[in-house]
N, C-alpha and C positions, 0 to 999 in steps of 0.2 A: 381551497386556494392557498393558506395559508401554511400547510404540509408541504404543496408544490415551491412555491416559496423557499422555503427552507432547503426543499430537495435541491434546487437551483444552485439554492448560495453554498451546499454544501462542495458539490463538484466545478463551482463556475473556473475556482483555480486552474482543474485539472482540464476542464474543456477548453480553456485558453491557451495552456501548453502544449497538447495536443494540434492545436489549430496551428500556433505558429509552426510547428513544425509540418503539420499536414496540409496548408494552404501552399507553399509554394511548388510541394510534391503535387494537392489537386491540377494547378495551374496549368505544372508539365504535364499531368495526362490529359485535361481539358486539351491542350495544344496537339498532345496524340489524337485523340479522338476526332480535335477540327481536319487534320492530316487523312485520317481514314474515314469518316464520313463526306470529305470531299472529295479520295480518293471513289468508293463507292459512286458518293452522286455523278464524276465527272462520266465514271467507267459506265452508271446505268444510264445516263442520258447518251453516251458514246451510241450505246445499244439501242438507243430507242425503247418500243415496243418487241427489239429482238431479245428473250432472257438472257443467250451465251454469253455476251463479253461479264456479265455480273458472274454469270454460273462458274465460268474461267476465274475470275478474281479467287470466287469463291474456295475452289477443291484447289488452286495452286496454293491459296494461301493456308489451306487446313491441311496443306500435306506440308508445307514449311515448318508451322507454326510445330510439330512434333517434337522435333528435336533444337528447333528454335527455342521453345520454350522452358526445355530441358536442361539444355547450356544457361540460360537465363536462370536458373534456379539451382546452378553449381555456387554462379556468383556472389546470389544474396546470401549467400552464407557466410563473407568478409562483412557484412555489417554487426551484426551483434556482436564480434569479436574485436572488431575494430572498437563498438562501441562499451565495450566492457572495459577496453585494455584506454582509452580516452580518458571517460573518469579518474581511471587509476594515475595519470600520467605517465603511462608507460610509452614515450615516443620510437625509443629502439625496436620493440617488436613489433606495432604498428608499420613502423616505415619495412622492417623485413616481410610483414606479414602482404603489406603494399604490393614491396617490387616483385616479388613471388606471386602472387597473385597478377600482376601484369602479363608476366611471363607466361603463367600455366593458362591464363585464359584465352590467348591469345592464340596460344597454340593448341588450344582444345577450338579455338571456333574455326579456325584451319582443316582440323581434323571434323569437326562435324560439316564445313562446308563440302568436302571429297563424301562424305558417305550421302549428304543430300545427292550429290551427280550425280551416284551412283545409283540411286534408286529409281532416276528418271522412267528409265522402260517397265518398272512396275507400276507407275503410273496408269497405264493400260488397262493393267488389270484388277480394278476395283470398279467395276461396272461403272463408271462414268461414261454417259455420250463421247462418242469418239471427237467428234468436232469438237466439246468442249475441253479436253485431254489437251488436243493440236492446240488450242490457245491461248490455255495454263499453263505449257511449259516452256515459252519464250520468258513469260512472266515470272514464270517460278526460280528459274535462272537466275533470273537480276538479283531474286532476292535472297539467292544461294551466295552471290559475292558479294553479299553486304556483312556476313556470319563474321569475320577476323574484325572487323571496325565494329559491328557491336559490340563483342566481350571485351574490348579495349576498350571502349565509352562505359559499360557500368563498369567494369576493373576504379575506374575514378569515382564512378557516380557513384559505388556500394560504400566507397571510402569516405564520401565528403558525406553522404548520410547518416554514417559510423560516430563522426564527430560529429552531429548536428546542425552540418552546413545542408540546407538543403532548397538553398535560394538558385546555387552557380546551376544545377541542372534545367531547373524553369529557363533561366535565360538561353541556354545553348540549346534547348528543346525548342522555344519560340523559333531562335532563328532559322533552326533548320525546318521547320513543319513549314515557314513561311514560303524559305526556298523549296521544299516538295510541293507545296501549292504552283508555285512557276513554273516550277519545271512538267509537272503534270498536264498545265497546260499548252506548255509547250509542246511534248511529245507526244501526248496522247492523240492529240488535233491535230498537228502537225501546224502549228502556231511559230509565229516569229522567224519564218525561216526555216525550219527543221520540217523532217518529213514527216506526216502522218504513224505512229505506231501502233495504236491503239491500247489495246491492254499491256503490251508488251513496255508502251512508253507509263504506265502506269510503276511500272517497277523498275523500270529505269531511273526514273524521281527518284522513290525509295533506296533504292541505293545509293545514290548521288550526295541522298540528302544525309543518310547513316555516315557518310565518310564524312560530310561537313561536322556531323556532330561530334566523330572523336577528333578531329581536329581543331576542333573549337575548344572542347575540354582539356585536352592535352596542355593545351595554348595556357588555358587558363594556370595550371598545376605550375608552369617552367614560367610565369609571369608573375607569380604572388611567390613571394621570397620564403613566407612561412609555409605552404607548403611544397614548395621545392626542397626545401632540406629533406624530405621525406622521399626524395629521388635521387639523395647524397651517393655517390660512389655508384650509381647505378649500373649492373655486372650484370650478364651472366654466370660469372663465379659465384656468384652470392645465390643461386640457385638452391634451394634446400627443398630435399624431401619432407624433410620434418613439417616444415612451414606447408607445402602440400600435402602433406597428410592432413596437417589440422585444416586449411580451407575442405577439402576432400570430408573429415568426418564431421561439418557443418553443412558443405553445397548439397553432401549428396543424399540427403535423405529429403531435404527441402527439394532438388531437382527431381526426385522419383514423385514425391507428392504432386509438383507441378508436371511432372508427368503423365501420371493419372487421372490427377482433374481435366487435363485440356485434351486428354485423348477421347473420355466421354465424349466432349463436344466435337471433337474432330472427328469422332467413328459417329456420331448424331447425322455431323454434315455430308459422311462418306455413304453414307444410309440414304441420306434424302438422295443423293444421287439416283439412288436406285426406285426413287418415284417420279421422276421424269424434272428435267431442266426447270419447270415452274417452281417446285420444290425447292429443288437446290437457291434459285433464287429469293424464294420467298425468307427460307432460312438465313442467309445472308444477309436481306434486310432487320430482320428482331435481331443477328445476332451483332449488327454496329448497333444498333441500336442499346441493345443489353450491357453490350461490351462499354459503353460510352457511360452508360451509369455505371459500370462493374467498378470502370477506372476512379470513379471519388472514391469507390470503397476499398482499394485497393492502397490507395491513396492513404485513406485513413490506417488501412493495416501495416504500412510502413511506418509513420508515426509512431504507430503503439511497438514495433520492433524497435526504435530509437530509444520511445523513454522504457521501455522496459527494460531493453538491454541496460541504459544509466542507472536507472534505480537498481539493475543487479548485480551491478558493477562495485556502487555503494553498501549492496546489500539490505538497502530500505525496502521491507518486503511489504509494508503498510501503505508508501507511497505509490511501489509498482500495484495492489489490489486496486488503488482509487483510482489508479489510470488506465487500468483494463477496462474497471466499470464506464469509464467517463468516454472508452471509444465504444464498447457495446452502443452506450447512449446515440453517440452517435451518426452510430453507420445504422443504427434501426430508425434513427428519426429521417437519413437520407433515401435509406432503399423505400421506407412508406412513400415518400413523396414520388420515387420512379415508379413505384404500380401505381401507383394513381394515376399518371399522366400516362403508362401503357394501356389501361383499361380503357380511360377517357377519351383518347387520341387512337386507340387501335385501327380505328378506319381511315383515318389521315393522313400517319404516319408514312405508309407502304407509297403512298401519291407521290409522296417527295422523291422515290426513288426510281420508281416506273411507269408505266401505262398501260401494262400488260395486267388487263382485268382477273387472269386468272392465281397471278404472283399476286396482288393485292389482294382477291379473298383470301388466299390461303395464310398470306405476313399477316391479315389482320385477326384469324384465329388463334395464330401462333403468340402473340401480342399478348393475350389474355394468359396463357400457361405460363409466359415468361413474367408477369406481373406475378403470380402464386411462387416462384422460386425466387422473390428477390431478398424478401429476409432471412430466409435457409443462408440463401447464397454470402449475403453479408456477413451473418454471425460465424458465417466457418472463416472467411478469410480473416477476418478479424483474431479471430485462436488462433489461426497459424501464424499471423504476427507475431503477436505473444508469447508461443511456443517458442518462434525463431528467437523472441527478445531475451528469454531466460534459458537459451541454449537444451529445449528438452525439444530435439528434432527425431530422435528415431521412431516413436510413436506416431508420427504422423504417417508415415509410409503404410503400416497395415491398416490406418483408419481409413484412408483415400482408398488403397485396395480393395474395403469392404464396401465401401459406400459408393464407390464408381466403375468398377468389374465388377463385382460380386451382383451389384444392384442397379446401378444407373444404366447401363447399358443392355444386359436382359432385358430388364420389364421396360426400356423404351423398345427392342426389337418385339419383342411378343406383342404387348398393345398398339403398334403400328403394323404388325404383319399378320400375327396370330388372330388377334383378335378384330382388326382392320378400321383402329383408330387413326392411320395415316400417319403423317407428318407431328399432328397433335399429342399422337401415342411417344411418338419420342420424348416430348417436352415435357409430360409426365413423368418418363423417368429420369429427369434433370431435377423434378422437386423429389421422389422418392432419396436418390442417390445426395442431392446436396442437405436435407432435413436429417440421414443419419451423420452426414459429415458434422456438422454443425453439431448436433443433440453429446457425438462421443468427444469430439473435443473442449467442449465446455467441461462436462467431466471429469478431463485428464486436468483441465488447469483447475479447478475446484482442487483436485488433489494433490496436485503440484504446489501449490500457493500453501495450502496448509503443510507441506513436506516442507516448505523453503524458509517458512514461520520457527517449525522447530528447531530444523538445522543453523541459521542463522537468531 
């Protein structure tokens, strides 16, 4: 008792700093998460005991989320730079680093929303139910013209967590999840006057609500004096390659690793397809589910991207070691607590979302696998924080590559087809594929952190 004790008081500094920083980021993904768990619930009770409108949510939003997530991780690449260049008080190349980043992102989520059109008619052809295809792509639509208002909302959000503002996004997340809850109910039921949409009014919200958020934040930036100066002369002349290069050799090796992790998941889901609409819907329910605990760790791995990038900034490579340890700590004490309540609640859980007995056995197997991957899953996002905090990103890209092509995605097809584990055989190779992610990145920063000791 008295060893733990001490172990306490050693880190309590570091687990304080971490939390202020990481509680107003949990908040905002809590508030995401109330946003797509209610989304879900409204779209499964829409359904009834019919699976499709779930099954719809499901494959339009796992073929989105591809290149959705993609662009999302060109971005996160302005925070550890922003928050390097903060400490230093470097405000000039921050604010260029800013409006440059506004610019290219802006006009990258432009350009990724034309190639999503684009791909609608291949839609067809990834063996999904034909009816279900027909009701995923009104849906997937909406959530095609919401891509330019995204990468303008984190263009701000990457910046104000750079500098350790990370309270303004909880509030412009609150209020728009609040208005997606209305609006959801508005169109999906065809409530208050508006016509019934159904799943189609589901991403209609979504997008509705995505434009309120960069306009909310925007508001914020050209409203607080200090940082508007950061928006001084605002040009397109002020355009630099250079300044996109440097986001470019930061987003992009973060955006292929977030490439590769969420593709597993999304070729898992493209897979379940092909075991019939129960499937797809059961998958959909563990994976809000998962997704919803994902988001505190997620949460926390942004954190440890703030103070690591400050302590690297500083070059304190003694305070950045206590504060890795002190998010390990963590995000392993969070992900225990969600397999617990997955294992606990696995037959509960799936009730909330349907009534269709056949979706509820199969979420409630699926529950249990996804309890075995939640500390894998933790302790990699957590390295990649890290990683992104101390600017060592190219190594992630072949680790992801190994552990989620090379691995995750095989031995989930062979054990769900080969050898006719089902739906279950996928979830296994989610623990395969994230257990080596996790085991090589701890690794690389063991060896990092001692590289960074000597150099500094």
């Amino acid at each position: 008792m008295q060893s733990l004790i001490s172990f306490f008081a050693r880190y309590k500094e570091q687990y304080r700093q971490n939390l202020i920083l990481a509680l107003p980021v949990v908040l905002t993904q809590l508030g995401q998460i109330f946003t797509q768990v209610v989304d879900n619930l409204m779209v499964g009770h829409y359904g009834g005991s019919e699976p499709e409108p779930l099954a719809a949510v499901s494959f339009g939003g796992s073929v989105f989320m591809i290149l959705f997530l993609t662009s999302i991780g060109v971005a996160l690449g302005l925070t550890p730079l922003i928050g390097e260049l903060y400490v230093q008080g470097d405000r000039r190349r921050s604010s260029a680093l800013l409006q440059n980043g506004i610019l290219f992102y802006v006009l990258l989520g432009v350009v990724v929303s034309s190639v999503q059109t684009a791909v609608v008619p291949l839609m067809y052809c990834l063996g999904q139910p034909v009816d279900v295809v027909d009701m995923a792509i009104p849906y997937y639509r909406m959530l095609v013209m919401s891509m330019p208002f995204v990468m303008l909302f984190f263009a701000f959000k990457q910046f104000l967590e750079g500098v350790g503002n990370t309270k303004v996004e909880l509030a412009v997340t609150i209020v728009a999840n609040l208005a997606n809850c209305v609006l959801n109910y508005m169109f999906i039921f065809g409530n208050m006057g508006f016509r019934e949409m159904g799943v189609e009014g589901a991403g209609l919200g979504t997008l509705l609500s995505r434009v309120l958020a960069a306009v909310l934040i925007v508001g914020y930036f050209v409203w607080r004096a200090d940082y508007r100066a950061y928006l001084h002369a605002f040009a397109m002349r002020h355009f630099s390659l250079r300044d996109v290069r440097s986001l470019l050799c930061m987003g992009l090796p973060i955006s292929a690793q977030m490439f590769l992790e969420s593709s597993a998941f999304i070729g898992t889901g493209i897979m379940m397809g092909w075991m019939g609409k129960e499937a797809i819907s059961a998958n959909q329910i563990v994976n809000t589910m998962s997704t919803s605990a994902f988001m505190i760790v997620m949460s926390i791995g942004a954190a440890t991207t703030i103070r690591t990038s400050h302590c690297y900034g500083r070059r304190d490579i003694d305070e950045l070691a206590m504060a890795v340890k002190a998010s390990y700590h963590l995000v392993l004490a969070w992900n225990t607590f969600a397999a617990i309540i997955f294992i606990s609640l696995c037959g509960l859980l799936p009730t909330f979302f349907t009534s269709n007995a056949e979706v509820i056995h199969i979420a409630s197997s699926l529950f249990i696998f996804a309890a075995l991957f939640q500390l894998s899953d933790g302790v990699q996002n957590v390295s990649v924080g890290v990683l992104r905090g101390i600017q060592d990103v190219k190594i992630i890209m072949p680790i992801a590559f190994t552990a989620y092509w090379l691995l995750n995605l095989p031995v989930g097809y062979l054990l769900a087809f080969t050898f006719g584990m089902g739906p279950t055989g996928m979830y296994v190779g989610y623990i395969v594929g994230l257990s080596v992610a996790a085991v090589l990145m701890i690794r690389r920063i063991r060896r990092r952190i001692r590289f960074l000791r000597i150099l500094f």
